[in-house]
C-alpha positions in Angstrom: 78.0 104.3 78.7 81.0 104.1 80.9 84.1 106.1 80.4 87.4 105.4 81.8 89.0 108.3 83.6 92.5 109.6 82.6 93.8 109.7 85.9 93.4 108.7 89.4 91.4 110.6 91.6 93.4 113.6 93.6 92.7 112.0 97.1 94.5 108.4 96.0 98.5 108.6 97.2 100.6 108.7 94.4 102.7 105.9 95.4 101.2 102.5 93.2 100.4 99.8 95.7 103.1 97.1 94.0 105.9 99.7 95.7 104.4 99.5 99.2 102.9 95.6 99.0 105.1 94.1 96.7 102.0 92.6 95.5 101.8 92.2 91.5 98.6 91.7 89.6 100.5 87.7 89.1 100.4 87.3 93.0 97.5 89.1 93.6 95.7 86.7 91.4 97.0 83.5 92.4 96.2 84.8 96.3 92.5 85.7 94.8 91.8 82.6 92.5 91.3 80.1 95.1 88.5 82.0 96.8 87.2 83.3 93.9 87.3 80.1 91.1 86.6 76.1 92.5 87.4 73.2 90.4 84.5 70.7 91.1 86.5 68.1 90.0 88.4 66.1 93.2 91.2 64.5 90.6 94.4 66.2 91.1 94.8 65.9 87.7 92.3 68.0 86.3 92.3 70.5 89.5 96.5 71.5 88.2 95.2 71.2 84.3 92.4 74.1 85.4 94.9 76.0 87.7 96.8 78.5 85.3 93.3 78.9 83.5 91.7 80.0 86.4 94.6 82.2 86.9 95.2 84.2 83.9 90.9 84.6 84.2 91.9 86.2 87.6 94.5 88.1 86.5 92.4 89.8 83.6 89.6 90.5 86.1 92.1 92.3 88.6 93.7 94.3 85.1 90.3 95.2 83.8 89.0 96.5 87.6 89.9 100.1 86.9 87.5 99.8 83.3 84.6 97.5 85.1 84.3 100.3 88.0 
């Protein structure tokens, strides 16, 4: 069974990543869906329809990281 821990691990700074990257899990995951999701399709059409799918899926990976470890 995995638990999740209650808080970081003493050796992690205390400062969260956002405040020195100004990275958000929303541009984190449009950066990491590209590489990480392909549409197979070459319409444009159905490549933009599949876009902010593939993104919130991303996004939910990235959130659930901390769990999945």
């Amino acid at each position: 069974m995995i638990e999740k821990t209650k808080s970081p691990p003493s050796n992690l700074p205390h400062a969260t990543p956002q405040a020195r990257t100004q990275m958000t899990v929303d541009n984190l995951a449009i950066v990491f869906c590209p590489n990480l999701l392909r549409c197979t399709s070459d319409d444009p059409t159905v490549v933009m329809r599949n876009a902010n799918r593939e993104f919130k899926y991303v996004k939910e990976l990235i959130l659930a990281a901390d769990f999945l470890r």
